[in-house]
VOPA-227291 format. One record per residue (C-alpha): residue number from 1; x, y, z. Coordinates in pm, 1 decimal, padded with zeros to 6 digits. Each point is the difference from the previous one (the first is absolute). Layout:
site resi: NUM	x: X	y: Y	z: Z
...
END
This chain:
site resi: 1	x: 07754.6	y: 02352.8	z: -01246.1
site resi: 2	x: 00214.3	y: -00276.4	z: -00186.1
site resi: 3	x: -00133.5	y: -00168.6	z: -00304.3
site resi: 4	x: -00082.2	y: -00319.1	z: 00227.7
site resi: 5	x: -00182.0	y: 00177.4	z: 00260.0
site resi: 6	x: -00230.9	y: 00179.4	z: -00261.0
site resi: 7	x: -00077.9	y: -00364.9	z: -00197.4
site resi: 8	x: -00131.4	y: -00175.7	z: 00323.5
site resi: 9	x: -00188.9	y: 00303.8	z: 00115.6
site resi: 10	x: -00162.7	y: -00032.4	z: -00355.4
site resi: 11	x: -00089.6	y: -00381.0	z: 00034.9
site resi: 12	x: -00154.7	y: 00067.1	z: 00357.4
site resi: 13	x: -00196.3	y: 00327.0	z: -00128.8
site resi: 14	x: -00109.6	y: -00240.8	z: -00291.5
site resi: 15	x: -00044.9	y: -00332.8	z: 00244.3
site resi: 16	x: -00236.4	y: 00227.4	z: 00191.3
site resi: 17	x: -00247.1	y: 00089.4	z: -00288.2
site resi: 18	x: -00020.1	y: -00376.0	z: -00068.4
site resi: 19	x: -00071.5	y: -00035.5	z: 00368.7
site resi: 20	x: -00266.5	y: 00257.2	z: 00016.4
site resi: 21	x: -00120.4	y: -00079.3	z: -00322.9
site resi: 22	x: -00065.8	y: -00354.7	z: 00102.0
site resi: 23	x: -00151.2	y: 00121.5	z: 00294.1
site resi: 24	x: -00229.0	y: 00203.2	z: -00123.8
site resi: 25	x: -00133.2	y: -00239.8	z: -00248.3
site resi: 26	x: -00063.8	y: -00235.9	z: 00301.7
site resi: 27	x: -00202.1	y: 00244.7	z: 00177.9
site resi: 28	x: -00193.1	y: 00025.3	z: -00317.1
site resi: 29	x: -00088.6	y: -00371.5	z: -00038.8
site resi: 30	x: -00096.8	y: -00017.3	z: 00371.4
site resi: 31	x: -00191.0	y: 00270.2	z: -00024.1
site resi: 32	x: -00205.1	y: -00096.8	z: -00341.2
site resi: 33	x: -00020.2	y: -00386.9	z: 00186.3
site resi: 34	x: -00104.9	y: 00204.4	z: 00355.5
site resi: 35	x: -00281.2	y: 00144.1	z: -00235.8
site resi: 36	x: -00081.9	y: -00280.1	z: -00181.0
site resi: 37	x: -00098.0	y: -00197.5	z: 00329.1
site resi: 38	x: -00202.6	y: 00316.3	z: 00150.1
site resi: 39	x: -00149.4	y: -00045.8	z: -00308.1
site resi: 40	x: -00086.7	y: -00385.7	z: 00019.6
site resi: 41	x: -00093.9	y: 00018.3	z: 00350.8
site resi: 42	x: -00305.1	y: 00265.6	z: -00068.3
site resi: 43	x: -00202.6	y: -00324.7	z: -00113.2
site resi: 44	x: 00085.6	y: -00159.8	z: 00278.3
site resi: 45	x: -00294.9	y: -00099.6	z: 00286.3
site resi: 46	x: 00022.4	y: 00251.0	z: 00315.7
site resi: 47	x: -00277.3	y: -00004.3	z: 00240.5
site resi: 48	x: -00052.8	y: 00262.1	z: 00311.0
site resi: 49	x: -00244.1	y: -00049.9	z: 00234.0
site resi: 50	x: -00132.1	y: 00384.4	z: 00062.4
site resi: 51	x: 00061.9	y: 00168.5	z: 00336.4
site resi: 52	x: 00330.8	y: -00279.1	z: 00060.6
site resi: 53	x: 00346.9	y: 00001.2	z: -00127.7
site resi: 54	x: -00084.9	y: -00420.9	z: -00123.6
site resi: 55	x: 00093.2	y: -00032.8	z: -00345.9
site resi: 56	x: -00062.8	y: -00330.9	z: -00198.2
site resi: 57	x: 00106.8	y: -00165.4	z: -00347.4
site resi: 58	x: -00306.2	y: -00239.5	z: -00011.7
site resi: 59	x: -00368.6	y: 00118.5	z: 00066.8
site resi: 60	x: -00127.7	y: -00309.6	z: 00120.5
site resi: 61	x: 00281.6	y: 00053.3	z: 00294.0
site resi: 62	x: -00148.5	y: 00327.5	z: 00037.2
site resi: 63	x: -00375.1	y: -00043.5	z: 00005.1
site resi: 64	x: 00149.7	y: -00337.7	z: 00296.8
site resi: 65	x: 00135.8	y: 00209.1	z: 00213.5
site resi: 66	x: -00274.7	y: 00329.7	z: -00015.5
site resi: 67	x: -00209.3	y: 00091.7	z: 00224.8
site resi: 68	x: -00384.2	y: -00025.6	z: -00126.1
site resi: 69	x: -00079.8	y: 00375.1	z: -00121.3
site resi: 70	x: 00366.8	y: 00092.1	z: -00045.2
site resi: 71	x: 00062.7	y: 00136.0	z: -00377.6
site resi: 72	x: 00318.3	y: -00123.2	z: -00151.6
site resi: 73	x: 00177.2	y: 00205.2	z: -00304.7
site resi: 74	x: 00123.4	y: -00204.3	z: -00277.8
site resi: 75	x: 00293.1	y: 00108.6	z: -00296.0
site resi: 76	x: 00110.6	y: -00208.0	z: -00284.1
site resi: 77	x: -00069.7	y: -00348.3	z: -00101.0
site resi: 78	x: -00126.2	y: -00242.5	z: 00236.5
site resi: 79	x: -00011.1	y: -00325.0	z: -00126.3
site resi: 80	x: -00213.4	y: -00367.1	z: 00087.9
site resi: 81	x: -00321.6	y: -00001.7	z: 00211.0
site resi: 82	x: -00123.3	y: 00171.1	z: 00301.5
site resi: 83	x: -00343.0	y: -00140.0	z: 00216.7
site resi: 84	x: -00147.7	y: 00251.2	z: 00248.6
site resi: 85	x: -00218.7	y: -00045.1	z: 00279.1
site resi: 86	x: 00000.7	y: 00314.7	z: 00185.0
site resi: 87	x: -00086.1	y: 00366.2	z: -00016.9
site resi: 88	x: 00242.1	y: 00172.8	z: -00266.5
site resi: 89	x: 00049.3	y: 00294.2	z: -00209.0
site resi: 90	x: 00315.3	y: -00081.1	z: -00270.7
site resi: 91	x: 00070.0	y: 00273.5	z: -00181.7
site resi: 92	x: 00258.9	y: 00093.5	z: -00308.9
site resi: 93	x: 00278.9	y: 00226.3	z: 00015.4
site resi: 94	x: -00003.7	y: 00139.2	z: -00351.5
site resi: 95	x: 00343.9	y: 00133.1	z: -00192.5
site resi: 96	x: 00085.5	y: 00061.5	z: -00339.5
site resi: 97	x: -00016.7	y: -00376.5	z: -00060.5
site resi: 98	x: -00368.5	y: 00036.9	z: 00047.6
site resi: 99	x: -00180.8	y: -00217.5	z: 00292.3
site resi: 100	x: 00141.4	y: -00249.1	z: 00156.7
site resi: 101	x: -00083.1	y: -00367.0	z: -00109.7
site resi: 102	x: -00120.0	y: -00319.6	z: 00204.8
site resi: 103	x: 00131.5	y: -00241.7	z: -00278.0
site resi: 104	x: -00135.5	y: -00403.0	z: -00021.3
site resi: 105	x: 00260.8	y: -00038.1	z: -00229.2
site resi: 106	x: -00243.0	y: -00246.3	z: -00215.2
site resi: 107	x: 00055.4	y: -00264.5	z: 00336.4
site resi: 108	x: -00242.4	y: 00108.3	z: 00238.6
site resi: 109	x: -00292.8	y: 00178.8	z: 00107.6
site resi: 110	x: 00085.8	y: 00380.1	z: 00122.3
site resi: 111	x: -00219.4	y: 00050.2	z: 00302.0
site resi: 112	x: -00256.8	y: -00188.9	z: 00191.7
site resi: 113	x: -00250.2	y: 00188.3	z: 00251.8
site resi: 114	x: -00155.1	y: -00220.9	z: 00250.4
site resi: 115	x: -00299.0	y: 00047.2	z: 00161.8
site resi: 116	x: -00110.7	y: 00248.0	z: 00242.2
site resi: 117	x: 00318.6	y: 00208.5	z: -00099.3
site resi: 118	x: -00055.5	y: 00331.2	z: -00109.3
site resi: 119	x: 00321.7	y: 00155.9	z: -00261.7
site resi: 120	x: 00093.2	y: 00286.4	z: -00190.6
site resi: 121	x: 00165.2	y: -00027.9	z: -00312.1
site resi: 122	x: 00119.5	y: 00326.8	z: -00111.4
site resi: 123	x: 00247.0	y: 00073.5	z: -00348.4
site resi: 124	x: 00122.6	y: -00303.1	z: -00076.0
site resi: 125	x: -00007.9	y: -00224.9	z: -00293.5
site resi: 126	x: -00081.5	y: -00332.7	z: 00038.4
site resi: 127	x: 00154.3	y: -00213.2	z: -00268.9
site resi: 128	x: 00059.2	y: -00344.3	z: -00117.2
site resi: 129	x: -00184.1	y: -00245.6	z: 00230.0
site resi: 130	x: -00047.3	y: -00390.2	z: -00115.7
site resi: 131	x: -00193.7	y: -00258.8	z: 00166.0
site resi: 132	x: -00059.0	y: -00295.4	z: -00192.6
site resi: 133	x: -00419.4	y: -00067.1	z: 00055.8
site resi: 134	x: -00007.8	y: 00175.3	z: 00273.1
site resi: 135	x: -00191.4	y: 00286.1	z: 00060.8
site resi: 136	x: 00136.9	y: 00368.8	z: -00004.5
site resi: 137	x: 00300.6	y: 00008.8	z: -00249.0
site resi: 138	x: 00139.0	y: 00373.2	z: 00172.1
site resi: 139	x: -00236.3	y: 00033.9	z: 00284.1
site resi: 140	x: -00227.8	y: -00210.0	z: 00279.2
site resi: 141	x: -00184.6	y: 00201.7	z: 00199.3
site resi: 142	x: -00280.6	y: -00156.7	z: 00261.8
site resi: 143	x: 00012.1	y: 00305.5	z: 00246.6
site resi: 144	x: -00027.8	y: 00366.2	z: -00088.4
site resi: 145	x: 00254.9	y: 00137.8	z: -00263.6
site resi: 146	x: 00035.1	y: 00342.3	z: -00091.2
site resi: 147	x: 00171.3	y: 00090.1	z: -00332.1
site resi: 148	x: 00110.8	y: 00349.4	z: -00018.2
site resi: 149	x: 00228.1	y: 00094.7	z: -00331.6
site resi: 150	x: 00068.7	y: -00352.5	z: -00068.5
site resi: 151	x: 00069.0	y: -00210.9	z: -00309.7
site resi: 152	x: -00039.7	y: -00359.2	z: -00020.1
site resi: 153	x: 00128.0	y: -00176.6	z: -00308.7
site resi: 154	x: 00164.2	y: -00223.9	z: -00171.0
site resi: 155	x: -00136.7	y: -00265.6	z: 00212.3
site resi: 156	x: -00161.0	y: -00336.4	z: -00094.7
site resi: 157	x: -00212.5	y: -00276.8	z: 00088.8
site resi: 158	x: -00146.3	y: -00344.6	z: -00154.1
site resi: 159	x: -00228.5	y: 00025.9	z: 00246.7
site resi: 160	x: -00258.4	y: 00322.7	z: 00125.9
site resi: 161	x: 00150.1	y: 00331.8	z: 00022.6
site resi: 162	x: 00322.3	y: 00090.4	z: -00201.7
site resi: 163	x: 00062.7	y: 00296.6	z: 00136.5
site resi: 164	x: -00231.7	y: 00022.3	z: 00381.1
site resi: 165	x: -00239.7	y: -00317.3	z: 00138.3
site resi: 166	x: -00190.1	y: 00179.2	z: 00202.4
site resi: 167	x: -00207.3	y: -00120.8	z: 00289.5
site resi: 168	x: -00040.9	y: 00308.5	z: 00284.4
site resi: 169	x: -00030.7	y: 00323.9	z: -00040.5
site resi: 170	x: 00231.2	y: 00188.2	z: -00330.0
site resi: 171	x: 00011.3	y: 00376.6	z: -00073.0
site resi: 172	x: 00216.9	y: 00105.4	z: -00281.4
site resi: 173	x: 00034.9	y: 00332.5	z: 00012.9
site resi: 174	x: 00141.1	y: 00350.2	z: -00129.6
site resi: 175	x: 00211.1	y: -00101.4	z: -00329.8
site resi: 176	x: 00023.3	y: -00381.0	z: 00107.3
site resi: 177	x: 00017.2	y: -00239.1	z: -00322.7
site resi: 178	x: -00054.4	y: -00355.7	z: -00039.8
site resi: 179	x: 00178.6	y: -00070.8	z: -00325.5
site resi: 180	x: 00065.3	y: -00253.0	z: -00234.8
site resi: 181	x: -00034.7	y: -00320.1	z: 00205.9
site resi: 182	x: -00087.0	y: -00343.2	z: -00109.1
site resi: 183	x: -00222.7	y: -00234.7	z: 00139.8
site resi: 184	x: -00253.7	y: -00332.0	z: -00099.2
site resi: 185	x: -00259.1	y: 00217.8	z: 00180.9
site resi: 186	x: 00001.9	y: 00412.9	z: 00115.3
site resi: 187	x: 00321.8	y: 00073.8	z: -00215.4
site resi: 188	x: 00031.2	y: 00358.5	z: 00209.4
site resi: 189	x: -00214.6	y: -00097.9	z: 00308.3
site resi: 190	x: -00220.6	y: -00339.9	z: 00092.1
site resi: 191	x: -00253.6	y: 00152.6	z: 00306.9
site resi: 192	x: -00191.1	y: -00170.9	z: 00266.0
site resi: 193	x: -00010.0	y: 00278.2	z: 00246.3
site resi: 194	x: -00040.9	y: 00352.1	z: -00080.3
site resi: 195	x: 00193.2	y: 00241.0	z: -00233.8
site resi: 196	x: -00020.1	y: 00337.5	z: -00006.8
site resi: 197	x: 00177.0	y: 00200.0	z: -00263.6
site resi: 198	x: 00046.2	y: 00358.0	z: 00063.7
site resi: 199	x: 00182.0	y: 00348.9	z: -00159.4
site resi: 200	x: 00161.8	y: -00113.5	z: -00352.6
site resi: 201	x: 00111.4	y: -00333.7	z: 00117.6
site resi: 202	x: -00036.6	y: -00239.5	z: -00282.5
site resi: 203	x: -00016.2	y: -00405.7	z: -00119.9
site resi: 204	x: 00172.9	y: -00000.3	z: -00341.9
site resi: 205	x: 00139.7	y: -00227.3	z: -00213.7
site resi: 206	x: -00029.0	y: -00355.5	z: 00130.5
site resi: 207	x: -00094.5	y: -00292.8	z: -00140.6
site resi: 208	x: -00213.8	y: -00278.0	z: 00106.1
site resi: 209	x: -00248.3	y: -00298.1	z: -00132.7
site resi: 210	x: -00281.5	y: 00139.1	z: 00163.9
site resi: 211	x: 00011.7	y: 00366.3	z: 00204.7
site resi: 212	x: 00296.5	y: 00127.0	z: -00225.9
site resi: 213	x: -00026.7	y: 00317.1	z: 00278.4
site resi: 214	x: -00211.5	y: -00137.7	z: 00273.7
site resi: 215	x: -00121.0	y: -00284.6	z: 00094.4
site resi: 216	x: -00290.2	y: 00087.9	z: 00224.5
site resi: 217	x: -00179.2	y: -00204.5	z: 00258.8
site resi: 218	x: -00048.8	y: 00248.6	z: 00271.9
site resi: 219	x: 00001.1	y: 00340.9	z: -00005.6
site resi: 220	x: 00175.5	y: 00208.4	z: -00248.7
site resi: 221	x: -00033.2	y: 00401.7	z: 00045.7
site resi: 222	x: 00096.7	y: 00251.3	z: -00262.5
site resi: 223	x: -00025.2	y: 00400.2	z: 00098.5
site resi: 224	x: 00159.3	y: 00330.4	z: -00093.4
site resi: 225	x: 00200.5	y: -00053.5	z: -00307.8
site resi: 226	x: 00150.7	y: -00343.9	z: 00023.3
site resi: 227	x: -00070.0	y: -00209.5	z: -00290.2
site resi: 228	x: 00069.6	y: -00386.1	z: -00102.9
site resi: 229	x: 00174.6	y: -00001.0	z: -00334.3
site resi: 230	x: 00143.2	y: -00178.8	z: -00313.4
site resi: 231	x: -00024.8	y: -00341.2	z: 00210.8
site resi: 232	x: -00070.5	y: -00278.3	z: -00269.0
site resi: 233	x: -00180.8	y: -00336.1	z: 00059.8
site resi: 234	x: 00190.9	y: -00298.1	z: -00171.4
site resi: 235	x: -00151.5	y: -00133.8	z: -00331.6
site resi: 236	x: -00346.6	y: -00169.1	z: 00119.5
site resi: 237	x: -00002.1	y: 00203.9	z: 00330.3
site resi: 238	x: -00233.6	y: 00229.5	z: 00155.1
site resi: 239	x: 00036.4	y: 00334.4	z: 00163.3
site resi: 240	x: 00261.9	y: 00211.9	z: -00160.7
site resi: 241	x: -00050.6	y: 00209.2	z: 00319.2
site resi: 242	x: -00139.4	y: -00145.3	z: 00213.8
site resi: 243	x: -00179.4	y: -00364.6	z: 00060.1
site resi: 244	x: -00266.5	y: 00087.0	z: 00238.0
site resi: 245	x: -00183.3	y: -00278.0	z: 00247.4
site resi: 246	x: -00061.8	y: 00193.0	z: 00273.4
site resi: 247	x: -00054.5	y: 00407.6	z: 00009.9
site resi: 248	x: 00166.0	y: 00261.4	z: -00187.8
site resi: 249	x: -00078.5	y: 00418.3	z: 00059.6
site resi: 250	x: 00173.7	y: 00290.6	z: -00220.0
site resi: 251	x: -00072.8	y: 00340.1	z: 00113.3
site resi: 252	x: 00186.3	y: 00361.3	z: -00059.1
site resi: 253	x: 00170.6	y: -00012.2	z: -00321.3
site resi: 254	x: 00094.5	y: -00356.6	z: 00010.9
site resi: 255	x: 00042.6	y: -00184.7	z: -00340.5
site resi: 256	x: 00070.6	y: -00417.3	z: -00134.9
site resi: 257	x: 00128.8	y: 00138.5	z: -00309.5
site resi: 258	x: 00165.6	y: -00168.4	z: -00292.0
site resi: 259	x: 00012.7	y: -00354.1	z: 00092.1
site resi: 260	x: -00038.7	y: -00308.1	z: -00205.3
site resi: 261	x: -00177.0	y: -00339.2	z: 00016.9
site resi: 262	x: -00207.5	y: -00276.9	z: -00189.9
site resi: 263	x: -00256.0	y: 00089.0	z: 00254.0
site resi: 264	x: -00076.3	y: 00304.6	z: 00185.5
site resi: 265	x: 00299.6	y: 00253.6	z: -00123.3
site resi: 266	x: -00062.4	y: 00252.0	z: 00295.1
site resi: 267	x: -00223.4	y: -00272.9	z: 00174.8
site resi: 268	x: -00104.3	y: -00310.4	z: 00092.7
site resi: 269	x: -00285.4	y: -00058.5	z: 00272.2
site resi: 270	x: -00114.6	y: -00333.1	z: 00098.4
site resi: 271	x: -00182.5	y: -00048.3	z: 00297.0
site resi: 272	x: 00117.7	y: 00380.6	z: 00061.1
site resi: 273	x: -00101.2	y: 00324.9	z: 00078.9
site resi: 274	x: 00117.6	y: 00313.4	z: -00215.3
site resi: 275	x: -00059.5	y: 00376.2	z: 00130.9
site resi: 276	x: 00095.6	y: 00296.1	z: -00210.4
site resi: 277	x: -00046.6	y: 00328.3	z: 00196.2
site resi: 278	x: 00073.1	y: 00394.2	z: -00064.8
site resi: 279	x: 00251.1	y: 00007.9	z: -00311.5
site resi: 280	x: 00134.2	y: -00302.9	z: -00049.5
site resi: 281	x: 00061.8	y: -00210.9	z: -00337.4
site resi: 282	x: 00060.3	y: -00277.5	z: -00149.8
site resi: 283	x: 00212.1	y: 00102.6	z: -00327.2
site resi: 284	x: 00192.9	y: -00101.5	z: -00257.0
site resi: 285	x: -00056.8	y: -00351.7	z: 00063.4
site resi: 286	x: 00008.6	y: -00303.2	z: -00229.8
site resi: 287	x: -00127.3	y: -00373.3	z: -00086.4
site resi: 288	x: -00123.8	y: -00219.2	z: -00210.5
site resi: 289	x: -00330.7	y: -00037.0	z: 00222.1
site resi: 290	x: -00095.3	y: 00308.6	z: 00222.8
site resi: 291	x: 00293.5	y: 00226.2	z: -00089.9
site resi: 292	x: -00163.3	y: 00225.7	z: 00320.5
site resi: 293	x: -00190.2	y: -00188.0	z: 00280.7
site resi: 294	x: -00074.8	y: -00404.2	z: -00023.0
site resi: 295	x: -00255.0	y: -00069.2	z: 00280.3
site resi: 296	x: -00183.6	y: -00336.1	z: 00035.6
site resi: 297	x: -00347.9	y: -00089.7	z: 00137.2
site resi: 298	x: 00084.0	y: 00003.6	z: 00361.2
site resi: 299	x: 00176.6	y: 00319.8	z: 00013.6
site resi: 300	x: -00147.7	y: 00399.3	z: 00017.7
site resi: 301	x: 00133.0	y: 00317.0	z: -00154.6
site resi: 302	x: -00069.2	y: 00346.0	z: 00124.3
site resi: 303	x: 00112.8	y: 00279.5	z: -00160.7
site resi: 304	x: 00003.3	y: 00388.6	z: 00089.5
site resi: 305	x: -00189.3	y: 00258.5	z: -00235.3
site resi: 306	x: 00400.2	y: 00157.7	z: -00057.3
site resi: 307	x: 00154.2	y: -00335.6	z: 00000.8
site resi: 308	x: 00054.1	y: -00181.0	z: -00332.5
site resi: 309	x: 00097.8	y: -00276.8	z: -00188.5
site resi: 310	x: 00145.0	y: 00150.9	z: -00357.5
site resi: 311	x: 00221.6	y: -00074.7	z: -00298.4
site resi: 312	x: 00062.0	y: -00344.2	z: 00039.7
site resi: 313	x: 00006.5	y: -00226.9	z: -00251.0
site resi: 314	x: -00078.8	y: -00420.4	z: -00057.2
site resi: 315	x: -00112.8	y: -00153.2	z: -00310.6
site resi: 316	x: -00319.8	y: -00108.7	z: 00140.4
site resi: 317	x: -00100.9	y: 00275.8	z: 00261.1
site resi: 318	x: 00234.5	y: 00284.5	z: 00082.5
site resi: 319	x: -00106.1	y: 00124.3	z: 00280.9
site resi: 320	x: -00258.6	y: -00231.9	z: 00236.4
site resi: 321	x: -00112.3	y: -00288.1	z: -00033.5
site resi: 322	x: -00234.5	y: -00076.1	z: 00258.4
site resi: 323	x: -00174.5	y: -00320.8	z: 00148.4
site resi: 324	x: -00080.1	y: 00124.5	z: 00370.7
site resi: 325	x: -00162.1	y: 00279.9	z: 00212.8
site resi: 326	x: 00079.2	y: 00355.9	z: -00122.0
site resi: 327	x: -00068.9	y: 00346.6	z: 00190.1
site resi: 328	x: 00081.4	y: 00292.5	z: -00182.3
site resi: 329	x: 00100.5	y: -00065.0	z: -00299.9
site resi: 330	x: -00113.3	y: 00184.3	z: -00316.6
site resi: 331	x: 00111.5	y: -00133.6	z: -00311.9
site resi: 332	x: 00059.9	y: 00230.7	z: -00306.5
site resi: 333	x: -00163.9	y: 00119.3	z: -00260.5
site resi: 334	x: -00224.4	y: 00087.1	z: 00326.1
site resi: 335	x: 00006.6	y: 00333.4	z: 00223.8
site resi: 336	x: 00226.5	y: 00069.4	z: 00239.1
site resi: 337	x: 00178.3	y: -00333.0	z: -00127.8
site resi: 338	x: 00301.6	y: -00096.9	z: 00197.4
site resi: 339	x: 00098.8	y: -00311.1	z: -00197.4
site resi: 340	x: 00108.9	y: 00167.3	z: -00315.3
site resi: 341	x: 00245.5	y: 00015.3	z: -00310.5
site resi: 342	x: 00037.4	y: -00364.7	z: 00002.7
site resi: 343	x: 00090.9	y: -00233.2	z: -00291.1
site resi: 344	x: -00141.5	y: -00185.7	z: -00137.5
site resi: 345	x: -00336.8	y: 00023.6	z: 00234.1
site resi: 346	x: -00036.3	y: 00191.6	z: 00312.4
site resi: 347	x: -00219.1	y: -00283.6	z: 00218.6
site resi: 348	x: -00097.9	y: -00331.3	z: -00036.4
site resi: 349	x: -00256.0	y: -00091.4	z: 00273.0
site resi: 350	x: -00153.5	y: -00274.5	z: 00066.4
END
């Protein structure tokens, strides 16, 4: 091989490194972009209707075009707000991103049940709703809603109901929470149906004038080991807990613990009805009047021999102060006491 020959077959040997070199460090960038948009698309909205091969990118498409009792699968972020008047189960797909999200994005309400439909909301979280003064800043439910492994927060009224208005029938279930919600009235949940809090679901951390957890007018249910907790009343307000008009019932292990108010830490009754069964409590709670139970003339307290109201604190009466009907209720130094350890005085009643 002449001098010549061997020089150009050493520019093409060296002509092809640059070549695969190059391509090679293509491949690379497609692939990192390739992974980059798997990536982005996991928080994207995807839909499947169970037992079909539909697939949707917006839920309120999905729940259209269901068939009443169908259950439709849901993955990633689905944004804006969905009404449903039929039969549904929606459940979350969970991945390592955690559950999938039904987002308000601070615009809009996130769901509205009408009535006479009967839904299933299972691992989602619920997040971001805003209606102006309208009621239900997340949620609107006036049929029968089932919440199973849900969170609703992040939501907010100026009206009733930051985080769930509720006029039909509400369970929250399993390890459901209603957290840190904002509203005039009911900063977690404003009732005029019935709610029914089972397992460890929970109300915590919302914020409203009166009913910083609940604000009650129908029927509010606590059992097992759910509990209604660190809500706080707005300075002047009433109810850290909840603001009770119309009937409230704890039983199991149940607990209003650790709330805060000018009135009524735990509770405030008025015109209400307040039943503490088997082990509940009412802990931990705080105020400047009634850092336990506030309940008014027209209103009645019952309370369970195991049941008690303890270690709450006001700087008038710490735990009840009491104006209306009482069943039950043994105040301390006395036996069998079961309102106890609070400060500065146990009862007040009148």
């Amino acid at each position: 091989m002449d001098l010549h020959t061997s020089t150009v077959s050493l520019k093409s040997r060296a002509a092809m490194r640059h070549f695969v070199a190059g391509f090679l460090a293509m491949c690379l960038v497609v692939t990192v972009g390739a992974g980059a948009t798997s990536a982005a698309s996991k928080t994207d909205c995807v839909v499947k209707r169970s037992g079909t091969s539909k697939t949707y990118t917006r839920l309120q498409v999905a729940v259209r075009q269901a068939k009443p009792r169908s259950q439709l699968l849901v993955k990633g972020t689905c944004k804006g707000s969905t009404v449903i008047g039929k039969n549904l189960t929606i459940r979350g797909k969970r991945s390592n991103r955690g559950k999938p999200i039904l987002d308000g994005k601070g615009k809009s309400r996130v769901l509205k049940i009408k009535p006479d439909a009967k839904v299933t909301i299972q691992n989602l979280t619920i997040r971001d709703g805003r209606t102006k003064a309208k009621p239900g800043g997340a949620v609107i439910n006036r049929g029968k809603l089932l919440l199973f492994a849900v969170i609703v927060r992040g939501s907010r009224t100026k009206g009733h109901g930051g985080g769930i208005y509720n006029e039909g029938n509400l369970q929250i279930r399993a390890t459901s929470q209603v957290i840190r919600n904002k509203a005039k009235l009911g900063g977690g949940i404003y009732n005029e149906g019935v709610v029914r809090l089972d397992g460890t679901s929970r109300v915590d951390a919302n914020v409203a004038r009166d009913g910083g957890g609940v604000y009650n007018t129908g029927a509010l249910r606590l059992r097992e080991l759910s509990r209604i907790s660190r809500n706080r009343a707005e300075p002047t307000g009433s109810g850290g807990g909840v603001y009770n008009v119309g009937e409230l019932t704890l039983r199991g292990n149940s607990t209003v613990r650790d709330n805060s108010a000018t009135l009524g830490g735990a509770i405030a009754s008025v015109r209400g009805t307040v039943a503490l069964g088997d082990d509940s409590r009412v802990k931990g709670n705080s105020a400047q009047s009634a850092g336990g139970v506030s309940s008014d003339a027209a209103s009645s307290l019952t309370m369970s021999e195991r049941s008690q109201i303890r270690e709450n604190s006001g700087l008038d009466v710490g735990g009840l102060h009491n104006l209306g009907t009482i069943v039950g209720v043994k105040c301390a130094p006395g036996t069998l006491a079961n309102v106890i350890d609070n400060v500065p005085t146990d009862c007040l009643l009148q």
